[in-house]
C-alpha positions in Angstrom: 51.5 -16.3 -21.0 48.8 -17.5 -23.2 49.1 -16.0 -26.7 46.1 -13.0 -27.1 43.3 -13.5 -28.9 43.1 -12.2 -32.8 39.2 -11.4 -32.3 39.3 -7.2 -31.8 36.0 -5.5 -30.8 35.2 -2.6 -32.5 32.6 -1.3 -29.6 34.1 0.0 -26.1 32.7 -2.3 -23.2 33.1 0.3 -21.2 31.4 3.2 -22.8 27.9 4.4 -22.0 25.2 4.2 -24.5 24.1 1.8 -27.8 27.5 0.8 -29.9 26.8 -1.3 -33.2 30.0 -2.7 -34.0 31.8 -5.7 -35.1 34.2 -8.8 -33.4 36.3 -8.7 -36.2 38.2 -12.0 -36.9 40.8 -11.7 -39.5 40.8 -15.0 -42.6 42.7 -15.2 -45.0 40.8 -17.1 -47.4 40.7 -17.4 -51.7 38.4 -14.6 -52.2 40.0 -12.0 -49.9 43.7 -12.5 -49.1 43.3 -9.8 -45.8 39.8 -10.7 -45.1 37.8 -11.2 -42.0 34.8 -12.3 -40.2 32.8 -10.1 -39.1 30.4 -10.8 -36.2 27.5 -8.5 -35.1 27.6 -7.1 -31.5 25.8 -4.7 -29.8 26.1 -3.2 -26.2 24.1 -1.1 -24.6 25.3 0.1 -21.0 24.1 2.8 -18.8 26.2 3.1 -15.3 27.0 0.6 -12.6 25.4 -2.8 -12.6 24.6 -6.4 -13.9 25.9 -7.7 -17.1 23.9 -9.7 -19.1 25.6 -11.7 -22.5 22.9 -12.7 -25.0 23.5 -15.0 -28.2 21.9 -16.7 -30.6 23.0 -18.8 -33.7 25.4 -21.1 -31.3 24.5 -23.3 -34.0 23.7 -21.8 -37.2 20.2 -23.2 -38.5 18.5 -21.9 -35.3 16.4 -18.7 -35.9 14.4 -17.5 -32.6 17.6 -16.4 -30.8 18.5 -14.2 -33.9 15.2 -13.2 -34.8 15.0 -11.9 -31.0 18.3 -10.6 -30.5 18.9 -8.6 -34.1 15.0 -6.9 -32.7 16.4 -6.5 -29.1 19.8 -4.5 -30.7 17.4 -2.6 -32.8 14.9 -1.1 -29.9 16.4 -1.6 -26.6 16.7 1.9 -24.8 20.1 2.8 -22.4 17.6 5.3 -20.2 15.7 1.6 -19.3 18.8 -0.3 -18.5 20.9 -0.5 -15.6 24.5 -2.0 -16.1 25.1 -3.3 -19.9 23.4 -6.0 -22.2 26.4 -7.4 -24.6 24.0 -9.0 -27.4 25.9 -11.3 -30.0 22.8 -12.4 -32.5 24.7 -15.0 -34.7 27.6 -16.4 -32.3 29.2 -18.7 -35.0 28.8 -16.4 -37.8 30.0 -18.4 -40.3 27.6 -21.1 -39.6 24.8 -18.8 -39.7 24.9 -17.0 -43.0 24.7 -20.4 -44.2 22.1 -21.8 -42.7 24.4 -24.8 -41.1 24.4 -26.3 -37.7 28.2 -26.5 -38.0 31.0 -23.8 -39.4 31.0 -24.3 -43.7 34.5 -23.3 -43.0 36.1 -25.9 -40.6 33.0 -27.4 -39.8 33.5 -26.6 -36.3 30.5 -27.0 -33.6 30.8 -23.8 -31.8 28.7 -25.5 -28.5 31.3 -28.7 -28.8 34.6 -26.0 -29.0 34.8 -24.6 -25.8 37.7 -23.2 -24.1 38.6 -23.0 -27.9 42.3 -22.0 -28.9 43.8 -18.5 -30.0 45.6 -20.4 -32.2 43.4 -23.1 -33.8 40.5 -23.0 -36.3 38.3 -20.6 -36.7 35.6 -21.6 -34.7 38.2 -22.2 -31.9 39.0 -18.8 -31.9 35.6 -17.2 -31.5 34.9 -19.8 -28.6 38.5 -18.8 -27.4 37.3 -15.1 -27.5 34.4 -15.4 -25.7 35.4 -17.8 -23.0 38.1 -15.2 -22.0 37.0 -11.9 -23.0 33.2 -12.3 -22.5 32.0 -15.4 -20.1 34.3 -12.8 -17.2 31.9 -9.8 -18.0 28.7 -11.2 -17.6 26.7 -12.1 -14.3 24.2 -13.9 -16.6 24.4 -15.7 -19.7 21.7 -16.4 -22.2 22.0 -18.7 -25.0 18.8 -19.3 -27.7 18.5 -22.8 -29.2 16.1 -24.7 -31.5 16.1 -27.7 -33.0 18.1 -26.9 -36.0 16.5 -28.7 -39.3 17.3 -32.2 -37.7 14.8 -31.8 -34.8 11.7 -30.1 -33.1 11.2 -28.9 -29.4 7.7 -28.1 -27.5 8.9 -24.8 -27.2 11.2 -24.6 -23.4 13.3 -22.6 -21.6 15.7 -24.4 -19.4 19.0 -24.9 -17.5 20.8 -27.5 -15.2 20.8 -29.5 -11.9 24.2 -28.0 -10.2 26.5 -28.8 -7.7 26.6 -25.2 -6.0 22.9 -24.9 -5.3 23.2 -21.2 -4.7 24.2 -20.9 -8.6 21.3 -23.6 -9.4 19.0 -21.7 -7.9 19.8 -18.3 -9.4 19.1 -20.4 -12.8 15.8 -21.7 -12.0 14.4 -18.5 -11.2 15.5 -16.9 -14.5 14.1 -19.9 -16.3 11.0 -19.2 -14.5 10.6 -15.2 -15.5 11.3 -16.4 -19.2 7.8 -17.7 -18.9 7.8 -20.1 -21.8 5.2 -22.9 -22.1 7.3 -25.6 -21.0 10.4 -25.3 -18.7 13.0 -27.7 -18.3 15.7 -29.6 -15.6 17.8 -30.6 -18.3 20.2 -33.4 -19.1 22.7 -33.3 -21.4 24.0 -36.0 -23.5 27.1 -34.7 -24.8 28.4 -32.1 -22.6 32.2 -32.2 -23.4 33.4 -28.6 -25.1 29.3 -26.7 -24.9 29.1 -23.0 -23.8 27.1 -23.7 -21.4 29.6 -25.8 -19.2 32.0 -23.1 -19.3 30.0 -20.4 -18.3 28.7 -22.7 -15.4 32.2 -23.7 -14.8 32.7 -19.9 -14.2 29.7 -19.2 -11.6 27.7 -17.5 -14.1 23.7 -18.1 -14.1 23.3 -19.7 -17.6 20.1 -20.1 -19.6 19.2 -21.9 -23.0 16.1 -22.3 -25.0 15.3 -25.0 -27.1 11.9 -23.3 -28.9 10.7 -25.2 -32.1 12.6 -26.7 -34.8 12.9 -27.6 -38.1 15.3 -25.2 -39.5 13.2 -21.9 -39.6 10.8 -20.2 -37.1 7.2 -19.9 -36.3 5.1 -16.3 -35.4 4.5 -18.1 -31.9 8.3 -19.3 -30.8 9.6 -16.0 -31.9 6.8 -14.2 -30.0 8.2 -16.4 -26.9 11.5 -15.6 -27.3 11.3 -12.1 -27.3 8.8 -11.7 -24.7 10.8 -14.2 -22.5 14.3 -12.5 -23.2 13.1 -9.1 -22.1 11.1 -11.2 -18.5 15.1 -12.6 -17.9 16.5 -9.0 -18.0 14.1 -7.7 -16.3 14.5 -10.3 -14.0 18.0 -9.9 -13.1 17.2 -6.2 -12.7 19.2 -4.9 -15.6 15.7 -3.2 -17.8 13.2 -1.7 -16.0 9.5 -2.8 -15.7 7.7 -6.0 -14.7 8.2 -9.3 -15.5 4.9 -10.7 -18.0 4.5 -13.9 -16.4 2.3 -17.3 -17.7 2.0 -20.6 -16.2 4.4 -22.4 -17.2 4.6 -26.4 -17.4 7.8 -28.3 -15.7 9.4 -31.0 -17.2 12.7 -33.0 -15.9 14.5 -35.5 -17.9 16.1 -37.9 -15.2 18.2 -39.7 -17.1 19.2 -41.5 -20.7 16.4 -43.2 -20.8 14.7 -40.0 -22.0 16.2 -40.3 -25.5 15.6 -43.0 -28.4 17.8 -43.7 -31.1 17.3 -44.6 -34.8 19.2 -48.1 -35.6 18.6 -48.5 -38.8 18.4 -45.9 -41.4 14.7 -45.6 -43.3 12.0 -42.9 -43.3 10.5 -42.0 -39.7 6.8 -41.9 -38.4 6.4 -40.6 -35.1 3.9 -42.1 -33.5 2.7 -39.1 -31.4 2.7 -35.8 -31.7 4.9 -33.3 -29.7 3.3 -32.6 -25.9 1.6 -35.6 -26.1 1.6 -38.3 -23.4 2.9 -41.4 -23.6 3.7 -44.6 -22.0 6.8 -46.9 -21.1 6.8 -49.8 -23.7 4.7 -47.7 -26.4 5.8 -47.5 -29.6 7.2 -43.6 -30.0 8.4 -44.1 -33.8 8.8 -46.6 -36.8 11.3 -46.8 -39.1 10.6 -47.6 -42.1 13.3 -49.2 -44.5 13.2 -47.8 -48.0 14.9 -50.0 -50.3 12.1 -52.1 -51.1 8.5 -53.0 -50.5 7.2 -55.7 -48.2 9.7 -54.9 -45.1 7.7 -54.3 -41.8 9.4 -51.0 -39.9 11.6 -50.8 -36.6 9.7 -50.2 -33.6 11.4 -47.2 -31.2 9.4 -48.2 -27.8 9.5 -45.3 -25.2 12.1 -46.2 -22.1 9.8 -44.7 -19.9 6.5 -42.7 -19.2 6.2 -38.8 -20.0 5.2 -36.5 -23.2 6.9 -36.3 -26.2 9.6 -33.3 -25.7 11.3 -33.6 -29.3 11.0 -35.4 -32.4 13.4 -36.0 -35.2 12.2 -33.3 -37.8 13.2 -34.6 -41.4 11.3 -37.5 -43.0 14.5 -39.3 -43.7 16.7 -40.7 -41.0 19.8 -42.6 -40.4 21.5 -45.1 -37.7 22.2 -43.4 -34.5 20.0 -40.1 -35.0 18.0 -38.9 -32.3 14.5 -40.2 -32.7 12.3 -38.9 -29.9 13.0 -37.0 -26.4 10.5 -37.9 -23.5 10.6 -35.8 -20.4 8.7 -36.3 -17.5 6.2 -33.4 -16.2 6.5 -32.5 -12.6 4.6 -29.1 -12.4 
């Protein structure tokens, strides 16, 4: 029997109704020898239906998903929802109070952790909590991202090319009612341990954003993320009313050739800006060295054709950072 999870809910799944409430992680730590984390969760349920689990801060410098989510908790009404939205606004807690992609207290990636460990580090634990106790809930799984303060997105919704095509399509069409301004068939290069393969792994319909960048938030990607998180529930039929739709533009990224690389450290220029065009063999960014004058920069040429889909974000970069994303518009 694998050992149970230390992570008790102070909210009743079950119950009808708005709960406020805590997953309450006990840590011993310097400053509080019976301490705990404390992690913000709100469910609202009404009745028989979908189930619909909503985070944000995966990674903790990302703001839209809170921003949305810690709004959604505040207004969302039980007499407009069919079945129950679980809504977790800062998913590695840790990480997000302070303002870090990883845990400041094991350093753990929570979207490189999954299925996590009862047993193991913190940030194992929460992934362990939610890969058993709330990936089996939900029907659909929504998970904001940004760029962090290590890159910048046009701002897309997006999810992936499946094997069961049933489940693939399911996750298109939710992309589709988030309505953002780009929307993306996307490839991941490091998928080992992310959220997102175990919740596909589990048959759930999965969507992610990546909207903006930089380590903070702008009034427009926070206006998209809440407008688009509402179109996906009502989507799926679990909050009443109609789905706000705008155009939006489709982009694929086909392969690795989308991303570039830095290979020597130095200070970035990106040579166009983000939703731009541009084309195979073009220069997409020069690195510039910095440790003295008269040194021309490395040239990043683009692998292939398409717009500029993310940029690094600081001035300063180092060997083997992301430079530049190109994805390839098909719609």
């Amino acid at each position: 029997m694998p050992r149970p999870s230390p992570i008790s809910p102070t909210v009743d799944f079950d119950r009808d109704g708005v709960q406020h409430g805590f997953l309450r992680l006990p840590y011993s730590r310097d400053d509080s020898a019976w301490g705990s984390v404390m992690i913000p969760i709100c469910v609202v349920r009404n009745g028989e239906g979908s189930t619909a689990l909503l985070t944000g801060a995966n990674h903790g410098d990302e703001y839209e998903g809170p921003l949305a989510l810690y709004e959604l908790a505040r207004t969302l009404d039980p007499k407009n929802v069919s079945g129950t939205v679980i809504i977790v606004p800062a998913m590695n807690y840790p990480a997000f109070r302070a303002g870090t992609r990883t845990s400041p207290i094991d350093k753990g990636n929570m979207n490189r952790t999954f299925p996590g460990r009862p047993d193991g580090t913190v940030t194992e634990k929460i992934a362990d909590y939610f890969q058993r106790e709330l990936l089996p809930r939900a029907d659909i799984v929504f998970d904001f991202h940004s760029g962090g303060r290590t890159l910048d997105f046009v701002p897309f919704c997006a999810t992936h090319i499946l094997s069961d095509k049933d489940q693939e399509t399911k996750a298109f069409a939710a992309v589709e009612a988030f309505s953002a301004p780009y929307s993306v068939r996307m490839l991941e290069i490091d998928a080992v341990g992310m959220y997102d393969t175990a919740a596909e792994e589990m048959g759930k319909v999965f969507v992610t954003t990546e909207l903006g960048g930089g380590g903070t938030s702008r009034a427009g990607t926070v206006r998209i993320a809440r407008r688009g998180i509402m179109n996906v529930l009502r989507h799926a039929g679990i909050v009443d009313g109609a789905v706000e739709k705008d155009r939006t533009r489709w982009l694929d990224m086909p392969s690795g050739d989308c991303f570039s690389f830095a290979e020597e450290d130095g200070m970035i220029e990106t040579m166009v800006d983000l939703g731009e065009k541009i084309e195979a063999g073009a220069v997409v960014a020069r690195i510039y060295p910095t440790g003295r004058t008269g040194q021309a920069p490395q040239e990043i040429r683009a692998k292939m054709s398409g717009l500029l889909a993310a940029r690094h974000f600081p001035g300063l970069v180092k060997a083997g950072d992301c430079a530049a994303v190109i994805a390839v518009e098909t719609g």
